[in-house]
C-alpha positions in Angstrom: 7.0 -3.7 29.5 4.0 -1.5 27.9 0.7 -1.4 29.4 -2.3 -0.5 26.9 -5.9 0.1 27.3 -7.7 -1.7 25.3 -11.3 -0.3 24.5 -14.1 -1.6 22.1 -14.0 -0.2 18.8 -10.0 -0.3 18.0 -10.7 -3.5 15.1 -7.8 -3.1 12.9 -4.3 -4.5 13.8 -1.3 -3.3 11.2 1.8 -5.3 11.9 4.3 -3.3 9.5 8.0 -4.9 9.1 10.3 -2.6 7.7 14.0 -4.9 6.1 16.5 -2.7 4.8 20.1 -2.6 3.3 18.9 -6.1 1.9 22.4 -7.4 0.3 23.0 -10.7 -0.7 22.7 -14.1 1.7 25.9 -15.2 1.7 27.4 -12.0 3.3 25.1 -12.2 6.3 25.9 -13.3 9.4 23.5 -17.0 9.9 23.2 -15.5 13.8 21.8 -12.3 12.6 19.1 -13.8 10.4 18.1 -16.2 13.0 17.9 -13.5 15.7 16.3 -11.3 13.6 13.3 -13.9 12.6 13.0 -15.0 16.1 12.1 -11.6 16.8 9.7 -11.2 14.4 7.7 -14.4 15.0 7.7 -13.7 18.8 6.1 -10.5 18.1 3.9 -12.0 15.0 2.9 -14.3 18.0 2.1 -11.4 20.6 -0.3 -9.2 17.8 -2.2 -12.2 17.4 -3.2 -12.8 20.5 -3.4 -9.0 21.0 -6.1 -9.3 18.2 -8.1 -12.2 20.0 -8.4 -9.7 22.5 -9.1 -6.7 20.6 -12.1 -8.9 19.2 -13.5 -10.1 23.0 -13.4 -6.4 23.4 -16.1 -5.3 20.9 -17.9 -8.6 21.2 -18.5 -7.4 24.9 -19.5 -3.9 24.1 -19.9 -0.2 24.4 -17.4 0.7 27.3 -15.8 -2.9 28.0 -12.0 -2.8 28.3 -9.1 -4.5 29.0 -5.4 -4.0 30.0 -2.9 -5.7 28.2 0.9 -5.7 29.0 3.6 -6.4 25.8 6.7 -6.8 26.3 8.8 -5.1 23.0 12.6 -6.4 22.3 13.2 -4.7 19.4 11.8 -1.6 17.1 9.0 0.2 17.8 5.2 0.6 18.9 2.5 2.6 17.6 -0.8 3.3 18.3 -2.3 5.4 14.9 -5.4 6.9 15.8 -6.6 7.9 12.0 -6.6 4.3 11.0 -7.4 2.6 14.5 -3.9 0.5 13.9 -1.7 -0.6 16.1 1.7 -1.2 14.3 5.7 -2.2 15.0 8.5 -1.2 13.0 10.8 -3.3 13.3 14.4 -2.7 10.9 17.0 -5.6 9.9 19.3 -6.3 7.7 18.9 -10.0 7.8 16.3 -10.5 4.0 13.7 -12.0 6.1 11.2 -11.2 3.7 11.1 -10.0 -0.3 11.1 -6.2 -0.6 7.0 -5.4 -0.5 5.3 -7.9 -0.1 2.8 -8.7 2.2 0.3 -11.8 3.9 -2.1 -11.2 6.1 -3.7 -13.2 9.0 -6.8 -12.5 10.1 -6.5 -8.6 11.0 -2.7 -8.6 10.9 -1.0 -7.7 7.9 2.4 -9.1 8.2 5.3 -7.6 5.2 7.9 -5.3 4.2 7.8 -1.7 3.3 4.6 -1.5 3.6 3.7 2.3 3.4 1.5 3.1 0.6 -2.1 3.9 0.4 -4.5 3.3 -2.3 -8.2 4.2 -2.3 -11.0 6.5 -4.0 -11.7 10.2 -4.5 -11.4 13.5 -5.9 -8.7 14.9 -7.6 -8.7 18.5 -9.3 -12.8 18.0 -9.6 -13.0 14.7 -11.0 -13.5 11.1 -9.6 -10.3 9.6 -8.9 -8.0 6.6 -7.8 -5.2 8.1 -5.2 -2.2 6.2 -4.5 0.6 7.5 -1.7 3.1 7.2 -0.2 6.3 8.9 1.9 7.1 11.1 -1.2 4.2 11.2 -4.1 0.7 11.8 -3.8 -0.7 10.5 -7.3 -4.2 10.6 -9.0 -5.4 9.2 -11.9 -8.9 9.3 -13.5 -11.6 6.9 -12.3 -13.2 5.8 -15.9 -16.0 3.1 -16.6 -15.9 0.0 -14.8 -15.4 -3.7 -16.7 -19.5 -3.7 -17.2 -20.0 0.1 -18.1 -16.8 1.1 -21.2 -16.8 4.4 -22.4 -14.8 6.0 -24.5 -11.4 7.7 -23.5 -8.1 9.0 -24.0 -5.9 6.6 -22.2 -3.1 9.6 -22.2 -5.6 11.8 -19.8 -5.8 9.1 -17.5 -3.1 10.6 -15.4 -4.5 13.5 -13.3 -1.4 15.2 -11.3 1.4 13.8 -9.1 2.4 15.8 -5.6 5.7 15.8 -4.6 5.8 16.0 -0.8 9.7 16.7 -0.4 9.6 19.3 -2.4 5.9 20.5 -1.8 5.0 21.2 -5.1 2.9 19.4 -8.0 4.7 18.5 -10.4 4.3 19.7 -13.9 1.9 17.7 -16.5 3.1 19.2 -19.6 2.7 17.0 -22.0 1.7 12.9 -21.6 1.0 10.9 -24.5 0.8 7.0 -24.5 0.6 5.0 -28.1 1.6 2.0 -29.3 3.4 1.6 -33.0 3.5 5.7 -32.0 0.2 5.7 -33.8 -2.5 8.4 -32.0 -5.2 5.9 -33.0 -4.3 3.9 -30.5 -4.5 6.1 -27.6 -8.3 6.6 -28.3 -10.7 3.4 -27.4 -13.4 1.9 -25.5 -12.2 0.9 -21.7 -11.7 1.9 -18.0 -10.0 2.7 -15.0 -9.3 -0.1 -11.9 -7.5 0.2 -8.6 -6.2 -3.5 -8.4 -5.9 -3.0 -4.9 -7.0 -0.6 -2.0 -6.4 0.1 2.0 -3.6 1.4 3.2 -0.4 -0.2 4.7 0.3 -1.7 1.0 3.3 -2.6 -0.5 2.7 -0.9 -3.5 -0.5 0.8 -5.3 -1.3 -0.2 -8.5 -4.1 1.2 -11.1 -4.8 -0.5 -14.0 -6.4 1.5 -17.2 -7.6 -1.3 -19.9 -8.2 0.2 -24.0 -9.9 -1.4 -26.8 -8.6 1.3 -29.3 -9.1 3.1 -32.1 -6.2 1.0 -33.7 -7.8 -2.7 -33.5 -5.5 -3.3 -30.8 -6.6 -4.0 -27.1 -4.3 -3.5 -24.4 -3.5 -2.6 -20.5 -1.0 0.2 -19.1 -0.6 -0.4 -16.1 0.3 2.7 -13.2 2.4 1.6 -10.1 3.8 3.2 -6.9 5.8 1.5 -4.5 6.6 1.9 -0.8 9.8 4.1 -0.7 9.8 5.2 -3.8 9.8 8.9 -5.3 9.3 8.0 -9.0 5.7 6.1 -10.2 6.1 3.2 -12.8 4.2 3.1 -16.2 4.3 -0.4 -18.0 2.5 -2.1 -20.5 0.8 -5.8 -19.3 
């Protein structure tokens, strides 16, 4: 058993489920999965009622506190300071949920690979969208909005991308995003969006919309996922 202090002003519960060496269903032991998913829902059970808590806690005021006491089967608890979480990793092989994704309830955020960030800032002087995770730190320009186009160059949207392994940002030689492979295209009327933002996400996405130069209007669409040390460019 773990006792924790509860104090006012801890409001955001992170409940981070991390499956691995997913194989197919048939090869899995039906005892596993069950085990597995009992475990999960006793503990999906205990963070809510650690949130009810958590939320008497700060109705009642500057110095008001509680002790709690949680009893943890399996995995691990964390207390994350930076991001006032509380958050259990819990690993099994039993596919209890898809790859990242995510649902929340109420303050808990329930999922699967659920470590990348995505939020606002600055990047080499300029406003920008950052999305992270355990390997890549990238930025990518923040342009217009959907009421305020401007005019860009959809092949400058991408800003830099760190590579924490190897501590080093990676080289930008030479980007260059057309359609038909006509530079007409690249040019346009549009912006930048961050489709979603927070921290413990499955993936990070930004979104960079053109109405080009070419008569042709289209999306490109920038995506890093959890785990991953390679970002995904796709049209859509």
């Amino acid at each position: 058993m773990k006792g924790i202090s509860l104090i006012s002003g801890v409001i955001f519960l992170a409940f981070l489920i991390v499956a691995t060496g997913i194989v197919y269903w048939a090869g899995i032991p039906t005892i596993e999965k069950i085990r597995c998913a009992a475990t999960v829902d006793k503990m999906k059970t205990t963070f809510i009622t650690l949130d009810k808590i958590i939320q008497k806690v700060i109705s009642e005021g500057k110095g008001s506190k509680r002790t709690v006491d949680i009893n943890v089967e399996g995995g691990k608890l964390y207390i994350d300071d930076d991001n006032d979480a509380i958050y259990w990793e819990y690993e099994c092989n039993a596919p209890i949920f898809s790859p990242r994704t995510s649902r929340t309830i109420g303050n808990i955020i329930i999922g699967s690979n659920l470590d990348t960030s995505a939020e606002e800032g600055v990047c080499q002087g300029e406003s920008a969208f950052i999305l992270e995770n355990e390997h890549l730190k990238v930025c990518l320009k923040k342009i217009g909005s959907p009421e305020n186009k401007v005019y860009y160059n959809i092949s400058d949207v991408l800003l830099s991308i760190y590579q924490k392994d190897l501590n080093k940002t990676m080289p930008l030689e030479y980007l260059e995003i057309t359609l038909d492979n006509n530079k007409t295209s690249s040019t346009g009327y549009g912006y930048t969006k961050l489709e979603n933002s927070g921290k413990f996400l499955p993936y990070g996405e930004v979104v960079a919309y053109m109405e080009s130069d070419y008569g042709v209007t289209y999306r490109i669409r920038f995506i890093l996922e959890s785990g991953e040390d390679f970002m995904i460019i796709k049209g859509g």
